[in-house]
C-alpha positions in Angstrom: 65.4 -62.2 63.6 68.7 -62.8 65.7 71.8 -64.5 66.0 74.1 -64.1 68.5 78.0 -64.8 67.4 80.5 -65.7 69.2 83.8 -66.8 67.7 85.6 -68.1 71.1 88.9 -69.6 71.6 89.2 -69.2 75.6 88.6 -72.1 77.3 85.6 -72.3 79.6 86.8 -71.3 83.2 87.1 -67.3 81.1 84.7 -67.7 78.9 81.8 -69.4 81.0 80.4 -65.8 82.2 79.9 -64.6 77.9 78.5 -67.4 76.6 75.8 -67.9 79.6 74.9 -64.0 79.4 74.2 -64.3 75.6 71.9 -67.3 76.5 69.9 -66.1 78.9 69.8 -63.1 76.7 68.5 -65.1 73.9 66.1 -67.3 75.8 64.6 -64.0 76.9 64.4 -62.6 73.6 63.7 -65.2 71.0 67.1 -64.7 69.7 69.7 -67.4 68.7 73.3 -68.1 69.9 76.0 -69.6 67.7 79.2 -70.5 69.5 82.2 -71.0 66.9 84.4 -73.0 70.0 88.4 -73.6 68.6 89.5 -73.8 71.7 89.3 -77.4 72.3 88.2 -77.5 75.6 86.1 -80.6 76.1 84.6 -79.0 79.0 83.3 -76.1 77.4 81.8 -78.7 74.4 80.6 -80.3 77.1 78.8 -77.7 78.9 77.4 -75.9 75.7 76.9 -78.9 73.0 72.5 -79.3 73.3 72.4 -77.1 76.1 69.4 -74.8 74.7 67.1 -75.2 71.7 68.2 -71.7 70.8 71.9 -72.5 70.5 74.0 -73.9 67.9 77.5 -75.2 69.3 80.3 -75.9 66.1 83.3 -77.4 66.8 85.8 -75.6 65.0 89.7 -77.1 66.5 91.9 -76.1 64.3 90.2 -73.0 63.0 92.0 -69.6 62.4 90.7 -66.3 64.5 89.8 -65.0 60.8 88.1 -68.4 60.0 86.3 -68.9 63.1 84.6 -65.4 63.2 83.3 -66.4 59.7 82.0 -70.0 60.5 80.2 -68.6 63.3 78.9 -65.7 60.7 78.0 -67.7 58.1 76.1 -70.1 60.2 73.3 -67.0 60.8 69.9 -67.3 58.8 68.2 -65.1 60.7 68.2 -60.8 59.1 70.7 -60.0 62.0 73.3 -61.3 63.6 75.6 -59.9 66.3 79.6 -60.3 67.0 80.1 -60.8 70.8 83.6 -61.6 72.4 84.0 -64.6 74.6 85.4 -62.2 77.3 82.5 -59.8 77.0 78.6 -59.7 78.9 75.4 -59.4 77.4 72.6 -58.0 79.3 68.9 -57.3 78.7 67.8 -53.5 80.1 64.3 -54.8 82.7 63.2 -51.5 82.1 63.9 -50.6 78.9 61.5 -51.5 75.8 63.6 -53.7 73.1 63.8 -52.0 69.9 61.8 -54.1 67.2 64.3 -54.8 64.6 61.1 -55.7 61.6 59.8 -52.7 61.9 63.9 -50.7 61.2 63.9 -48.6 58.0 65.3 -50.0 54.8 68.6 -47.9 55.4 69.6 -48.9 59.0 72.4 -51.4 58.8 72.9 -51.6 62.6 71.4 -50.9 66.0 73.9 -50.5 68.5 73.8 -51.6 71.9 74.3 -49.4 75.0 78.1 -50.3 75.5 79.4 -50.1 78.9 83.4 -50.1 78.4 84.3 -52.4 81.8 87.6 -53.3 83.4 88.1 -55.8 86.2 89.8 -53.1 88.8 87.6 -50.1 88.0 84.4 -51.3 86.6 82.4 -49.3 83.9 84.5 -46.5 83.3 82.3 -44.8 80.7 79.3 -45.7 78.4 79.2 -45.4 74.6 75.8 -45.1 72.7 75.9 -42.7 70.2 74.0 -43.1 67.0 74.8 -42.3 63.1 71.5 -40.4 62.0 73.3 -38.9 58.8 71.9 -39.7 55.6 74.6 -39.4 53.3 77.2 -41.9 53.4 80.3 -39.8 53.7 78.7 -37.5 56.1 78.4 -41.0 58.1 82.2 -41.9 57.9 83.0 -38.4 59.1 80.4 -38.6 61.9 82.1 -42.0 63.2 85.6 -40.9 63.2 84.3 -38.2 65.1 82.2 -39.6 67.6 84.5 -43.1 67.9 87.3 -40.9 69.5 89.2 -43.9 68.9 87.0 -46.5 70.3 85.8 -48.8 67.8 83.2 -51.3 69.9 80.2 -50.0 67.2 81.9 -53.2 66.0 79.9 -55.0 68.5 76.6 -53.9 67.4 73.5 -55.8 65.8 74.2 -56.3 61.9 72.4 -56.5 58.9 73.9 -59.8 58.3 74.1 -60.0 54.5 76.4 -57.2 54.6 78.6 -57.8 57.0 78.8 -61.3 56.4 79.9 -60.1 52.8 82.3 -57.9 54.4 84.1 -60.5 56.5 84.3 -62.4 53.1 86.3 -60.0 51.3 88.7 -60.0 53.9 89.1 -63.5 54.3 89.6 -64.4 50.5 90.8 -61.1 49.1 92.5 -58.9 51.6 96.6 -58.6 51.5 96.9 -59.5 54.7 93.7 -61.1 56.4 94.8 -58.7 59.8 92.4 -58.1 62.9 94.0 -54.6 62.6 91.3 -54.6 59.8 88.4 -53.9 62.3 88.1 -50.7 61.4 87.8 -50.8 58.1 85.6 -53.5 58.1 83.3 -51.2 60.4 83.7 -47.5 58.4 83.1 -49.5 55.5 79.5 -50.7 56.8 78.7 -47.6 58.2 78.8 -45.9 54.7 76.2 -48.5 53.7 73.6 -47.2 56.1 72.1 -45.3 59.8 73.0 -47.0 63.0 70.1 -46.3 65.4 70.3 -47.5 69.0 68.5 -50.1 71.3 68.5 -49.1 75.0 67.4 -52.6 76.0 70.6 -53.8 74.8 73.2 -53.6 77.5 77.0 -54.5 75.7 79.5 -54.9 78.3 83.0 -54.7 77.1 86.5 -56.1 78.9 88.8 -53.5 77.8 91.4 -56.0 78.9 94.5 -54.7 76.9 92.8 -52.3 75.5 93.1 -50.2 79.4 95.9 -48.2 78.9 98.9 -46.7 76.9 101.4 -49.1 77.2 99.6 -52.4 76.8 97.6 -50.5 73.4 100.6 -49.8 71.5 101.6 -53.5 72.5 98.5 -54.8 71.2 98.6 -52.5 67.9 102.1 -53.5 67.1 101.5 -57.1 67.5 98.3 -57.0 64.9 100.5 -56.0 62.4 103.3 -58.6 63.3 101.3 -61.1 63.2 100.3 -60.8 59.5 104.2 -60.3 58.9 104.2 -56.8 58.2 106.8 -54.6 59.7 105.2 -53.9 63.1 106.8 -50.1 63.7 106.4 -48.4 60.1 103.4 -50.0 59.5 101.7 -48.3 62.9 103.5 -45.0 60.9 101.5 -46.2 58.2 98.7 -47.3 59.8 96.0 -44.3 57.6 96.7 -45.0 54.4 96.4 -48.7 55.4 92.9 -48.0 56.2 92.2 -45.7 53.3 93.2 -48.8 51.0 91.3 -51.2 52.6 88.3 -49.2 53.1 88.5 -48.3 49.4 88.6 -52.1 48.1 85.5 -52.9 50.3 83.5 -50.3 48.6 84.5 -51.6 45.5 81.8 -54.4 46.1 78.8 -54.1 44.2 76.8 -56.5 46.9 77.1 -53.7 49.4 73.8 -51.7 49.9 74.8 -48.1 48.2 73.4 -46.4 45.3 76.2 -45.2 42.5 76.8 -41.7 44.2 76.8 -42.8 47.5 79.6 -44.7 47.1 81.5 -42.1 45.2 80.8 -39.8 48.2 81.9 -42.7 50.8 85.2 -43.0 48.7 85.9 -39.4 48.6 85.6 -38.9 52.3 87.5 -42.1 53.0 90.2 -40.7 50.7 90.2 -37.3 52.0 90.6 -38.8 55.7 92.9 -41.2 55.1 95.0 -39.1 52.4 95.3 -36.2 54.5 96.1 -38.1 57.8 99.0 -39.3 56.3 100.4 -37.0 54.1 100.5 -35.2 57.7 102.3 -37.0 59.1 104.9 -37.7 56.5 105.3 -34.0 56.4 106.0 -33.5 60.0 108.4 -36.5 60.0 110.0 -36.8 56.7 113.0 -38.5 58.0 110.4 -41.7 59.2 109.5 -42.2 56.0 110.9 -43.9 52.7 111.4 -41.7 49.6 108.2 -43.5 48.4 105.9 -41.9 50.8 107.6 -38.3 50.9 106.4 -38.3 47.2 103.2 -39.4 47.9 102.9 -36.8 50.3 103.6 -33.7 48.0 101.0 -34.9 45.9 98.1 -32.6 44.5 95.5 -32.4 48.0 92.2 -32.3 46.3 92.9 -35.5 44.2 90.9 -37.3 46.9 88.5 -36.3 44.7 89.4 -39.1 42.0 89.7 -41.8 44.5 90.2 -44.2 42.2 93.3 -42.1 41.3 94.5 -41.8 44.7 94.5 -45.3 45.5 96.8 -45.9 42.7 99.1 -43.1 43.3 99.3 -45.0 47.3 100.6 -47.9 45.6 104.2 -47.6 45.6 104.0 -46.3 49.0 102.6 -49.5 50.1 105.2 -51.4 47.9 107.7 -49.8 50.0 106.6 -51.1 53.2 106.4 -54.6 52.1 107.7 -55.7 48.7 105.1 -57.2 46.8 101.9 -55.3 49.3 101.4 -52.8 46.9 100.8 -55.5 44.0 98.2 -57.6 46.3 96.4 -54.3 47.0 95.8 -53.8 43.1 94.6 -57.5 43.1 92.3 -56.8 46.2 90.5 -54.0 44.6 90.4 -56.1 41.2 88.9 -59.0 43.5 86.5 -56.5 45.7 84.6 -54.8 42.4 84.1 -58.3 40.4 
């Protein structure tokens, strides 16, 4: 019913402890591991290559982070599959009853883990397992932006895998910019598409690594948009109406699980967050700002409403912080909803 994926690029000395835990893990559960290794470290092929019926080892030198994630994806045939990190544990609660995931309702696209948010000085610092019980699709975007407080490990969750598999696609052969600033996009986008319920068996725990404190996140922010060659500053200015476009071309897709009004109501709750976000800040910093966006933000607030509309009005504001963004956006969406 499960694979366990783990794109890893760290060589085996860091990334020994992961890749054991989802093992043992999967031997106890019936589970399956797929390791997508680009890190060309023969002593990590070594160790891993035919170690365990239950695990498939690829060999992908040469891979990119955004191609690696999907090879290990793509390799799942089982309903679910899970994202681990290579830096990351996975345990199995003894006391706790595992939640069965054939007998999940029809619209539950993921069970969460208990995740234990970990560093290497102070330990677990706090635990996350909060659920997304709304049944409405925009009621579920709100709930997650509310409960996430930031924090967005629900990525580390078991899957439906069709879906997010399908996701991942999209951003790998349509998206403008193929970032891993895309995360959360990718995740509010899923969430529209169903519940996420939670399995207390399931013990996530997450290195927070450079995620621990202020400094080192607005490092790690600025370099995810560098790295795609976008301008690394204004684009963390820009960094809601970003999301609003991406999340809006995902929901164009017609393979995602969501009846005709639910994903009008996911797109007007996407808009309304991301529109009004933005336009905030625009209004309190005008001077931070191209003319592009100052327009944008003295646009009609309820046209949210006609999504569609709003996404094209963002345009130019996303032509303005890259020339030729705002074109590939349009192409995206065009892409997204064939």
């Amino acid at each position: 019913m499960l694979s366990i994926c783990i794109p890893s690029n760290r060589p085996y000395a860091s990334s020994r402890l992961a890749l054991e835990s989802a093992l043992i893990y999967a031997e106890k559960t019936g589970a399956r591991v797929i390791i997508a290794d680009n890190s060309g470290d023969p002593e990590k092929r070594a160790r891993f290559e035919g170690a365990s019926p239950c695990l498939t080892y690829l060999d992908t030198s040469g891979y990119s982070a955004l191609d690696n994630g999907l090879a290990a994806f793509e390799k799942a045939d089982t309903p679910f599959l899970m994202p681990m990190g290579d830096d990351d544990v996975l345990h199995l609660h003894p006391g706790q009853e595992r939640l069965r995931l054939d007998s999940l309702a029809d619209d539950v696209i993921a069970v969460r883990p208990s995740t234990l948010l970990w560093t290497a000085t102070d330990g677990v610092v706090t635990v996350k397992q909060f659920t997304l019980d709304e049944t409405d699709a925009g009621d579920r975007i709100i709930a997650y932006n509310r409960s996430a407080q930031g924090d967005n490990t629900l990525y580390y969750s078991i899957w439906r895998s069709a879906p997010f598999t399908h996701v991942w696609r999209m951003l790998r052969d349509h998206h403008p910019t193929r970032g891993a600033y895309c995360d959360w996009a990718l995740v509010l986008s899923l969430v529209a598409t169903g519940r996420v319920v939670h399995d207390p068996a399931t013990l996530y725990r997450y290195d927070l690594g450079r995620w621990r404190d202020e400094s080192s996140i607005l490092a790690t922010k600025l370099s995810l948009y560098r790295d795609v060659g976008l301008p690394a500053e204004a684009s963390m200015r820009h960094t809601q109406i970003l999301r609003f476009a991406d999340i809006h071309g995902f929901l164009q897709s017609q393979s995602l699980p969501l009846t005709q009004p639910q994903r009008t109501r996911a797109l007007q709750v996407n808009a309304r967050f991301g529109i009004t976000s933005f336009c905030a800040a625009v209004q309190r910093e005008p001077s931070s700002f191209h003319e592009a966006a100052r327009v944008f933000a003295n646009g009609d607030p309820q046209r949210y409403l006609t999504p569609d509309a709003c996404f094209d009005d963002a345009i130019p504001v996303l032509e303005a912080l890259k020339e030729g963004l705002g074109a590939s956006y349009l192409d995206f969406r065009k892409a997204a909803a064939a």
